[in-house]
N, C-alpha and C positions, 0 to 999 in steps of 0.2 A: 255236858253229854258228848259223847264220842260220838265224830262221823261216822256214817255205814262204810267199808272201804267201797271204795271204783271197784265194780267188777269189769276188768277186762273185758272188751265187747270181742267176737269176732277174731279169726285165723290163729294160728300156735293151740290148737286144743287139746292136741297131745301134749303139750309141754305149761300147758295153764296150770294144773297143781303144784307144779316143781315152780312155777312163775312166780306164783302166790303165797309159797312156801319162802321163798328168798325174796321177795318183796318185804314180809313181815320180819324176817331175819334182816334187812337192811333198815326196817324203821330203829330197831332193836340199837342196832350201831349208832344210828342218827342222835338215837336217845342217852347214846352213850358219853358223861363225861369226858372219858378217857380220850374223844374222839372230835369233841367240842371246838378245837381251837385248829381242825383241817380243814385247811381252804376247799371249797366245792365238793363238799364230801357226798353229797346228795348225787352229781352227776358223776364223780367216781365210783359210788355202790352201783350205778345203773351198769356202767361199764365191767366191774366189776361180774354184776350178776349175768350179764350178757358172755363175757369170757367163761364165764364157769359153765354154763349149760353151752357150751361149742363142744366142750367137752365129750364124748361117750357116757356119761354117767351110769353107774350101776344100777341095780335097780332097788336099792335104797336111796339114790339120788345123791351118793357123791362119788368122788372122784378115787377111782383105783389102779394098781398099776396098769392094768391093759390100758385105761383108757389114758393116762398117762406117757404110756408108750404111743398108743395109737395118735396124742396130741404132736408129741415131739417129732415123729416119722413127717408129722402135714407137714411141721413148721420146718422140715429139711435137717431137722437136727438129733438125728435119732442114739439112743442111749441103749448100755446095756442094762440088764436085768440088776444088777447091785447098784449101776449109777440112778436108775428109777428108783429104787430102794431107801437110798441116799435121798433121794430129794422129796421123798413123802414123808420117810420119819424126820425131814428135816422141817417141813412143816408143821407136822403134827407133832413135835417136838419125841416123836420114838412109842408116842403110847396108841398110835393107830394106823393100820394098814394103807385104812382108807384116808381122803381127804376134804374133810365137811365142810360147806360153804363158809363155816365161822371160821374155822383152822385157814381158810385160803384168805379170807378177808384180813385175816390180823395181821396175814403176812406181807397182802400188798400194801397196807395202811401201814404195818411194823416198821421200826425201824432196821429189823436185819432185813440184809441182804439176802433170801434164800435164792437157791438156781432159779425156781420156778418162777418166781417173780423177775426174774431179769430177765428169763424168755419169754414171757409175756409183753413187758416190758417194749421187746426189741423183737417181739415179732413183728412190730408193722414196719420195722427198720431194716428186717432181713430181705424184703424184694428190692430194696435199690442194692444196685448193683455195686455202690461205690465201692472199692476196698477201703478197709479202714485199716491209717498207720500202724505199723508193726514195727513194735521197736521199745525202749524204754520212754515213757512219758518225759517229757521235758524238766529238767532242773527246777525246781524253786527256791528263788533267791529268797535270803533270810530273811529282806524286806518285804516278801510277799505273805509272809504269815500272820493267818488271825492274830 
């Protein structure tokens, strides 16, 4: 027999059905083969679901270019309208506007690299101040390759 799920007790109760909508979408991944051999993957969906609802969200509950836009301006890194463009249908591999919590998850879990996922990535990296080197990456000696 199947547990009842936890209902969430208490504060976010505006955002408890979108909570509980991407809860069951992250069991979904958990349960996923495809997904079976990522380390801590259980506290990455959390993460994961926690980044997605920072978001603006539509009011279909996913991600479109305003809010897209409106994410990139917080993180200091603001885009034009084709480069937003750009990095949704790069998501959503071109066949949606929007961008649904399964389209965002596959992409942080994916192996490509999309923009969105490396600003995410490096948004907690963008308040230090450090500059980072600029210049060509360092040589690799022939002896350092796999």
């Amino acid at each position: 027999a199947m547990a009842a799920p936890r209902r969430p007790s208490g504060g976010g109760l505006r955002r408890a059905p979108q909570d509980g909508r991407l809860e069951e979408i992250n069991k979904e991944f958990l349960c996923d083969p495809k997904f079976s051999d990522e380390e801590d993957l259980e506290e990455k969906l959390a993460v994961f679901k926690e980044k997605y609802m920072e978001f603006d969200l539509n009011n279909q509950g996913e991600i479109d270019l305003m809010s897209v836009k409106r994410m990139m301006e917080k993180l200091g890194a603001p885009k034009t309208h084709l480069e937003l463009k750009k990095m949704i249908s790069e998501v959503t591999g071109g066949v949606s506007d929007t961008i649904s919590y399964q389209d965002f998850v596959n992409v942080m879990l994916g192996k490509r690299s999309a923009v969105l996922k490396l600003v995410m990535m490096f948004e907690g990296k963008a308040n230090e101040s450090t500059p980072k080197p600029s210049g060509p990456p360092p040589e690799r000696d022939i002896a350092s390759l796999p």
